[in-house]
C-alpha positions in Angstrom: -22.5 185.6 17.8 -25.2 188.6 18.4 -25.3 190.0 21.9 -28.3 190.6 24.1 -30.2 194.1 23.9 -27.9 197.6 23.6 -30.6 199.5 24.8 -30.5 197.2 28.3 -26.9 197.5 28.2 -26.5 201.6 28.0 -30.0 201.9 30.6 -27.9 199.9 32.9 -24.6 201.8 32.8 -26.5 205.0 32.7 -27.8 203.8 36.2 -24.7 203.6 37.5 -23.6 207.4 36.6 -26.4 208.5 37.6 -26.3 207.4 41.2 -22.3 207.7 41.4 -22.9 211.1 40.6 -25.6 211.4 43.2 -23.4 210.5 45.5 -20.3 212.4 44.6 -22.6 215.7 44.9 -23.4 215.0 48.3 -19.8 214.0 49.5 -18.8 217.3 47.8 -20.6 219.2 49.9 -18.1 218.2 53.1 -15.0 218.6 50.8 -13.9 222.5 52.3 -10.2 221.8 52.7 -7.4 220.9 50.8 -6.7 217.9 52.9 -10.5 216.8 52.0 -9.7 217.1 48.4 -6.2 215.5 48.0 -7.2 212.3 50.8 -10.9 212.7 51.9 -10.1 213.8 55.0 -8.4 210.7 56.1 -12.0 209.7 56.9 -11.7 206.2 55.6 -11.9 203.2 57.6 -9.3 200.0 56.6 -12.3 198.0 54.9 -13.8 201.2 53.1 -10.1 201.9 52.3 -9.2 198.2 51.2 -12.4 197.8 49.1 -11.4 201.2 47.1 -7.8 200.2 46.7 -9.4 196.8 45.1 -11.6 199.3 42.9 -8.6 201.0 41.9 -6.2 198.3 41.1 -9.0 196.2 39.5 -8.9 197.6 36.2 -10.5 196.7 33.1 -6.9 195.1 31.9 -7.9 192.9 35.2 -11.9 191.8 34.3 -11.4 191.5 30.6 -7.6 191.1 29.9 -7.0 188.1 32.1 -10.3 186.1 31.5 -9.6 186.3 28.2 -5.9 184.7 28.6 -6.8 182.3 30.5 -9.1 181.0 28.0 -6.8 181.4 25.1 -3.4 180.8 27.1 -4.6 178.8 30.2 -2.1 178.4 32.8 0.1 181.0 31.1 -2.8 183.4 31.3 -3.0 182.7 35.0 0.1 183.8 35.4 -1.4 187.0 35.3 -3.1 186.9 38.0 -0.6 185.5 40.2 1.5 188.2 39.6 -0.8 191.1 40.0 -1.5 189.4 43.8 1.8 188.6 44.6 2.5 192.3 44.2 0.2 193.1 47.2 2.8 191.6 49.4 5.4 193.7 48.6 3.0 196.6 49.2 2.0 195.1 52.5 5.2 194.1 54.2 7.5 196.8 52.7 5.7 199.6 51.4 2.1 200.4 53.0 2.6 201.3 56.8 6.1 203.5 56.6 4.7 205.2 53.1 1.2 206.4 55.3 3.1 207.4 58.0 5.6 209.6 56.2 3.9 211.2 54.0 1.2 213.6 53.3 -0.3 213.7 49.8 1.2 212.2 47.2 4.4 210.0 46.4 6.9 213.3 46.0 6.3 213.5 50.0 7.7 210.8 51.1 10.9 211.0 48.5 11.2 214.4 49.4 11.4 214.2 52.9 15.1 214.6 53.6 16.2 215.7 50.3 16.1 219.1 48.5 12.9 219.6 47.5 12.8 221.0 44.4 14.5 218.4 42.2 12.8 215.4 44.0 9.3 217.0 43.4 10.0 217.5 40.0 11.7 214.2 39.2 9.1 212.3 41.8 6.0 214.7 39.6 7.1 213.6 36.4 7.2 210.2 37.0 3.8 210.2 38.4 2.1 211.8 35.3 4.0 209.6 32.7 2.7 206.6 35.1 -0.8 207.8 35.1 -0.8 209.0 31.6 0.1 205.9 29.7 -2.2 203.6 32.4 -5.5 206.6 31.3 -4.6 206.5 27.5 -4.6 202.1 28.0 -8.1 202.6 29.7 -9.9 205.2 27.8 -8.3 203.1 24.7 -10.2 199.9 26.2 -13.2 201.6 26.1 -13.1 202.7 22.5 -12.3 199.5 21.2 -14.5 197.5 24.0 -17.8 199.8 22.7 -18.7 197.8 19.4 -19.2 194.5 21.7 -20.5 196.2 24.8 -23.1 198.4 23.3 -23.8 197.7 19.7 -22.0 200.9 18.5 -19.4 200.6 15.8 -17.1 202.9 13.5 -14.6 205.3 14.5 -16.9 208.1 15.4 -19.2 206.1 17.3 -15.8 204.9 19.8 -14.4 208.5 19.6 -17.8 209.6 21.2 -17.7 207.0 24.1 -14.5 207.7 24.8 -15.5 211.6 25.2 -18.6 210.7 27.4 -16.4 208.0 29.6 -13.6 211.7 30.1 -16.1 213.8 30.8 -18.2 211.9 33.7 -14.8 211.2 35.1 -13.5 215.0 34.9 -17.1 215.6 36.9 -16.5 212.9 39.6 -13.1 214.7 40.3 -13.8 218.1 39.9 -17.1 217.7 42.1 -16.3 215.5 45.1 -12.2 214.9 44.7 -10.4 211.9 46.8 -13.7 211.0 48.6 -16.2 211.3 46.1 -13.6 209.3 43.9 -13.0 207.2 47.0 -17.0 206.3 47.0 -17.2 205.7 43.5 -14.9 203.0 43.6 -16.4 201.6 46.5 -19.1 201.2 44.4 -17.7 200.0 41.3 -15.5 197.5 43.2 -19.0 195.8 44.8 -20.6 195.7 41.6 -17.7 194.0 40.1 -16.9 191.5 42.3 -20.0 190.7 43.0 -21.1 190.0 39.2 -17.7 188.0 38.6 -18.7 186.0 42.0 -22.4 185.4 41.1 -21.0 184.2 37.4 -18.2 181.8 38.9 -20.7 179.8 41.3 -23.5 179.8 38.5 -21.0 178.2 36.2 -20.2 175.8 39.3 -23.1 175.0 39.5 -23.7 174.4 36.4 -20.7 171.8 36.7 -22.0 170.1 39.9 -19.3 172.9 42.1 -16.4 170.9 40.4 -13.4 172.8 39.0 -12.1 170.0 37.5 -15.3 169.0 35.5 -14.9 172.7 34.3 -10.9 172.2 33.6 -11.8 169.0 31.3 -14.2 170.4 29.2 -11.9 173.0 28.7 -9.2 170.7 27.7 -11.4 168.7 25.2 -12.6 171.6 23.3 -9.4 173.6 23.3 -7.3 173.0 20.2 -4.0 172.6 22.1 -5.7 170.1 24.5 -3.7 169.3 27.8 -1.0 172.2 26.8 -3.2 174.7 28.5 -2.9 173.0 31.7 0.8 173.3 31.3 3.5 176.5 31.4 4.5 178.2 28.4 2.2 177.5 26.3 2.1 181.3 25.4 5.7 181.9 25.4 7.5 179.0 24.1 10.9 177.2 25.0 12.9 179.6 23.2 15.2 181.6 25.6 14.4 184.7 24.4 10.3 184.2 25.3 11.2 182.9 28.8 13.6 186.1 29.0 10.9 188.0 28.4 8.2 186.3 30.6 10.5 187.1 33.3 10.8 190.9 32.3 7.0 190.6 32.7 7.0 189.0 36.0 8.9 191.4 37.4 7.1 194.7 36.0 3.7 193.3 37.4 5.2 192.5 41.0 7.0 194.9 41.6 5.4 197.5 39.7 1.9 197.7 41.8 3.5 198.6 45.3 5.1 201.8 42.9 1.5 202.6 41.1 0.8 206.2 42.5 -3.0 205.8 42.3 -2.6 203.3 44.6 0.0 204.7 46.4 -2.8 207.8 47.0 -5.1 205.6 48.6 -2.8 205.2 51.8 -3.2 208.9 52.6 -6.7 208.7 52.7 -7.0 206.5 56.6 -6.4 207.7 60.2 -3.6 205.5 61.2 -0.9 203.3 60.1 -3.0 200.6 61.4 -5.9 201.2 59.2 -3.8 201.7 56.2 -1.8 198.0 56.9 -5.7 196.9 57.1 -6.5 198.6 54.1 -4.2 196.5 52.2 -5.6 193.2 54.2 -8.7 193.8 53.2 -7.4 194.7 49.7 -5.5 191.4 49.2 -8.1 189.6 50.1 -11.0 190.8 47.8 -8.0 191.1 44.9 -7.1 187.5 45.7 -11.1 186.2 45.1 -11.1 188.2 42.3 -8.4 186.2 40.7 -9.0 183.0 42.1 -12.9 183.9 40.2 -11.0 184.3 36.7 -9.4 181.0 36.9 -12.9 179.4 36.4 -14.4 182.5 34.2 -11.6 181.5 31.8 -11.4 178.2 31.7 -15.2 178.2 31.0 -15.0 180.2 28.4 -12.7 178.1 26.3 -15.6 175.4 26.4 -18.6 177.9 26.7 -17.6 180.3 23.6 -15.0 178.9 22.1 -11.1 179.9 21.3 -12.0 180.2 17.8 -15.3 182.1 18.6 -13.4 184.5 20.9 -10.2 185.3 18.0 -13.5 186.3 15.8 -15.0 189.0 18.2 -14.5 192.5 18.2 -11.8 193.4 20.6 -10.2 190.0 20.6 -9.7 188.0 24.3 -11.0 191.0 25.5 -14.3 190.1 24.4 -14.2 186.7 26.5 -15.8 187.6 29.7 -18.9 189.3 28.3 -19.0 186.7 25.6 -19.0 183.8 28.3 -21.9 186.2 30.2 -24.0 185.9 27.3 -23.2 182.3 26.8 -24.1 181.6 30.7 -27.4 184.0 31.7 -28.5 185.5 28.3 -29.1 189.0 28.1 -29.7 190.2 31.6 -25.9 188.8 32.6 -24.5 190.3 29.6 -26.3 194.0 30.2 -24.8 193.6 33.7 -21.4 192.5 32.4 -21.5 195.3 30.0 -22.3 197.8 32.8 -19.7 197.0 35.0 -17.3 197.0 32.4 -17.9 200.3 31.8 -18.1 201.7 35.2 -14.4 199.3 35.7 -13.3 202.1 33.2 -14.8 204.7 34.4 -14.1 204.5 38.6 -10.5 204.0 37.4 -9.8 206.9 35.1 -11.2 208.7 38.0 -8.6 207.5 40.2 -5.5 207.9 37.9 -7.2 211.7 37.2 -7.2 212.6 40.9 -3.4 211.4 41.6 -2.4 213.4 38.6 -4.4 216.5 39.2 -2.6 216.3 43.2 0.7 215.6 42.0 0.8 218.7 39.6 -1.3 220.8 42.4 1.0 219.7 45.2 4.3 219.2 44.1 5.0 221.1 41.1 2.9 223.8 41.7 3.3 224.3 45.5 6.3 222.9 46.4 8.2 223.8 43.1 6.7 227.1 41.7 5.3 228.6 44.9 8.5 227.1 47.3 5.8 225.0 49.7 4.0 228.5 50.5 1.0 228.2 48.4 -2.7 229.2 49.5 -4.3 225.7 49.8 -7.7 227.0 48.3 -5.2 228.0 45.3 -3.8 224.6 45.1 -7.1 223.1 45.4 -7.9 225.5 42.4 -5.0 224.3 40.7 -5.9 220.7 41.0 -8.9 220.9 39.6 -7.8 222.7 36.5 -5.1 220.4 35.9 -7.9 217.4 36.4 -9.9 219.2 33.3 -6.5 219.2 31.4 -5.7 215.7 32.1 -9.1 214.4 31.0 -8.9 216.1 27.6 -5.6 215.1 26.8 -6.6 211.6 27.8 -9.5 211.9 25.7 -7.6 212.7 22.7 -5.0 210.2 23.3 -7.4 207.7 23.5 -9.3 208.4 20.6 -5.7 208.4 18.9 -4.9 205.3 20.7 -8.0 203.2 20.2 -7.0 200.8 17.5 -3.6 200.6 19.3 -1.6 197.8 21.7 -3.8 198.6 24.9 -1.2 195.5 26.5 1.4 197.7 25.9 0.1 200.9 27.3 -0.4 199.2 30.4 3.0 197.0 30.4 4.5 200.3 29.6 2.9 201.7 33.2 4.0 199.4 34.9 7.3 199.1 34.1 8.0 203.0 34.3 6.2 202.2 38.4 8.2 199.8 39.1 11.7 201.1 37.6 11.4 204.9 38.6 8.8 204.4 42.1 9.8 201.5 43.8 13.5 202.1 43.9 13.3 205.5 45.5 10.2 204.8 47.4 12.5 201.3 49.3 15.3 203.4 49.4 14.4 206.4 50.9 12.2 204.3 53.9 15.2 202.1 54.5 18.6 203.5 53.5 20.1 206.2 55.4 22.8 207.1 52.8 20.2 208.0 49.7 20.2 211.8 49.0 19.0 213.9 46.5 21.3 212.9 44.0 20.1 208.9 44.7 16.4 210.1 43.8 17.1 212.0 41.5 19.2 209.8 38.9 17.5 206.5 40.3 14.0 208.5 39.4 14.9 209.6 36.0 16.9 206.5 34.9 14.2 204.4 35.4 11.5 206.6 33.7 14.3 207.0 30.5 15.5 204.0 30.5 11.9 202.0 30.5 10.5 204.5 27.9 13.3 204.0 25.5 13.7 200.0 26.0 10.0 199.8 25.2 10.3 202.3 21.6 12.3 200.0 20.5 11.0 196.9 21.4 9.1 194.6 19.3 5.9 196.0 20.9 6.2 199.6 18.9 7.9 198.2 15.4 8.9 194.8 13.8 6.5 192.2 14.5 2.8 191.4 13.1 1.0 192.9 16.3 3.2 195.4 16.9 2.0 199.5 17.4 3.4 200.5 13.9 2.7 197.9 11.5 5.0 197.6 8.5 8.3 199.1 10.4 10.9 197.9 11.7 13.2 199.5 13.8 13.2 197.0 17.0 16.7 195.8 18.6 15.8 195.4 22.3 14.3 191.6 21.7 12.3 191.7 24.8 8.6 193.2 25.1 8.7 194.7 28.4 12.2 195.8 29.7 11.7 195.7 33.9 14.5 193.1 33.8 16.8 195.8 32.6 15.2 199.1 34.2 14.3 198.3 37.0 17.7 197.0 38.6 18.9 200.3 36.7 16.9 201.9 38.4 18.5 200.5 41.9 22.3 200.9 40.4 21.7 204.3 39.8 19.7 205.2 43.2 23.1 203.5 44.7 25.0 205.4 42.1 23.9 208.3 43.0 23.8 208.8 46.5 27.4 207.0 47.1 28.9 209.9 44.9 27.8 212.6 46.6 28.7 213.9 50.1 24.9 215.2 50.8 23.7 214.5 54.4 20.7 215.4 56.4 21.4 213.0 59.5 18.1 214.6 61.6 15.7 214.7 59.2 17.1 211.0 57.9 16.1 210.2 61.6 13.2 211.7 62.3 11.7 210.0 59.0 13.0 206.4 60.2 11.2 207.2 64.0 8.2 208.6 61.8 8.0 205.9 59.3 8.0 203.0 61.6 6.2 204.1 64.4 3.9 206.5 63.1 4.9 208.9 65.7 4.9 213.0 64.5 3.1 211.6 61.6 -0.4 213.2 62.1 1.5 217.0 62.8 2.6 216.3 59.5 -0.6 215.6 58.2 -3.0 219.0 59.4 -4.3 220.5 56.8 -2.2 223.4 55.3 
């Protein structure tokens, strides 16, 4: 199948920078503090704030990886979606309100609060960067193996060189206009995107007389498992071990978003605890048409282009949602497509790039190396240094990484979030006994444990897809280990902080009073 014009498609994407930029140059010039910087300012409103978090969090796993399962997988594939959504209500009820009220910049903050600071910061960093890392090698890797498809170019040199151009704008976006020009580029991105998904899903509708099910049955004759797809586990069979693992799955992709620092950031960057709840409101909502979109943007393409069609295509069932924009409005839809594809990949790297850059700045730097007592113009400095690091080394790695697993890159994120975040994050807003040695062991326990469970999974050796083809050193059966690390990660928190006599009964209750009333909170928050 030959897709529309590349020359459409790059104008298009170009368009995008180009305005993005213009916009992160003027938001830069109100960026004169260190506060402005790390969380805009806190000059966000709930629905500005709720349509960035659904720029952040919409990924290009998100657009391309789920359309694509659906169409291959069906209901398995929606599975997917259900469990990225689901994972806004733990962020919601448990997780959102306290964590904006607490805190200040980052994730360490909050963990940090009534602990010793040093080793939290430095357990609560190092977490953060292997998070972001491994989710801004699975993106920049998208976007090298994405490229022959999207815009015509092939080889290995040609993918190397959008992978450098895709780093580079995004080390510009952060080192120019920080949180809020970062803030506005996703606000962009997250428009474009739901609107093109949107516009596609009604003009397939209509195309269907606006009913799902004629969609469903077309889908169903031309598929070559036939009523299966309308069925679970058709992706992961009836042999224990593949339901095992569908759990572990389920698990690392609800609990591991209300743990994601990038979107753990994006609470800092409101007034009030009440625009931060709304944030996520608004968030849910725009995530939840998103997915509810993908259900028929799947579907259609298993009758559209074809499961066989779609195998054949460069980048696999990642290739399904442009394929299915050709297929639908030609080469105008797929330019578009194409374009927000890109700029998914490119308003996200951004985001991941500013939570590292702030959680090296702030916490290691500031509140490990410099004892909390650093000049904020210096840790400003900082940040943006460590921003131009983090891009090239991202750059590299995803040049290294582009023919790899870019499932497992992101699986991999996910489950370090949700085993080494979430149980420290819970525990330290809700359990008066966790202390230093809690955070600390729950932190690294998770982070270990997740990393190691995952080397020697089947993902990395011993099966036909796997990251090293031809060896064979797996014993963990299971492709994602949250079922194992992430209660770890609880145990240990528990572990911990029952083993040790460490106390700090007024700053334990001054964080309860601050985290659920929001009272003290903004003293907490003036800039340096």
């Amino acid at each position: 199948m030959e897709f529309g014009n590349p020359i459409l498609n790059i104008s298009i994407f170009l368009i995008f920078v180009v305005v993005t930029l213009v916009v992160v140059i003027r938001v830069s010039k109100t960026t004169t503090k260190a506060s402005d910087f790390y969380h805009g300012g806190r000059a966000f409103s709930g629905r500005q704030n709720g349509i960035a978090i659904a720029g952040d969090y919409l990924s290009a796993a998100s657009f391309l990886g789920i359309v694509g399962s659906v169409a291959l997988y069906g209901y398995d594939g929606l599975l997917y979606s259900v469990g990225f959504l689901v994972a806004w209500l733990v962020a919601l009820l448990l997780v959102a309100e306290p964590l904006r009220n607490t805190g200040k910049y980052t994730m360490a903050d909050v963990l940090s609060f009534r602990m010793r600071q040093r080793p939290v910061r430095t357990a609560a960093a190092t977490s953060t960067l292997a998070v972001t890392f491994f989710y801004l090698l699975a993106q920049m890797a998208g976007a090298g193996a994405l490229v022959s498809l999207l815009i015509g170019i092939d080889g290995k040199l040609g993918q190397s060189l959008v992978i450098a151009v895709v780093g580079f704008v995004m080390i510009a976006y952060v080192m120019i206009g920080g949180m809020k020009g970062t803030t506005w580029v996703q606000i962009i991105k997250a428009v474009l995107l739901i609107t093109a998904v949107g516009v596609t899903t009604v003009w397939i509708l209509a195309m269907n007389g606006f009913n799902l099910s004629a969609v469903l049955g077309q889908a169903v004759d031309t598929h070559p498992d036939g009523t299966a797809i309308l069925e679970p586990m058709l992706n992961y069979g009836d042999s224990g071990t593949s339901k095992l693992g569908f759990i572990s799955l389920a698990i690392a992709l609800v609990f591991g978003a209300a743990g994601l620092p990038h979107v753990l950031m994006r609470f800092y960057t409101v007034p009030t605890a009440k625009e931060a709840r709304r944030s996520v409101v608004w968030a849910i909502a725009l995530i939840g048409f998103f997915y509810l979109c993908t259900l028929v943007l799947g579907f259609a393409a298993a009758y559209m282009v074809g499961v066989d069609v779609i195998g054949d295509l460069p980048g696999g069932s990642n290739s399904a949602a442009p394929a299915l924009a050709y297929a639908v409005g030609g080469t105008v839809l797929m330019a578009i497509i194409s374009a927000v594809a890109f700029a998914t990949i490119l308003a996200v790297v951004a985001g991941l790039t500013i939570t590292a850059s702030a959680s090296f700045a702030h916490d290691i730097y500031n509140g490990v190396i410099k004892h909390g007592e650093a000049d904020p113009k210096k840790e400003v400095a900082v940040a943006r240094r460590t921003a131009v690091v983090i891009g090239a080394v991202s750059i590299l790695g995803g040049i290294l990484a582009a023919e790899q697993n870019v499932a497992f890159l992101v699986s991999l994120a996910f489950a370090i979030a949700a085993s080494a975040n979430l149980p420290s994050i819970l525990y330290s807003l809700y359990w008066k006994r966790f202390n230093t040695r809690g955070s600390v062991w729950s932190i690294y326990g998770g982070l270990f444990s997740a990393i190691f469970l995952i080397a020697f999974s089947p993902v990395v050796s011993g099966a036909e897809n796997a990251m090293i083809p031809g060896a064979d050193f797996a014993w963990f059966p299971l492709t994602n280990p949250a079922i194992i690390s992430v209660p770890l990660g609880f145990f240990l928190g528990w572990l911990g902080s029952v083993t040790s006599s460490e106390r700090n009964e007024l700053k334990q209750a001054e964080m309860e009073v601050r985290s659920m009333t929001g009272a003290g909170s903004e003293k907490a928050t003036v800039d340096h």
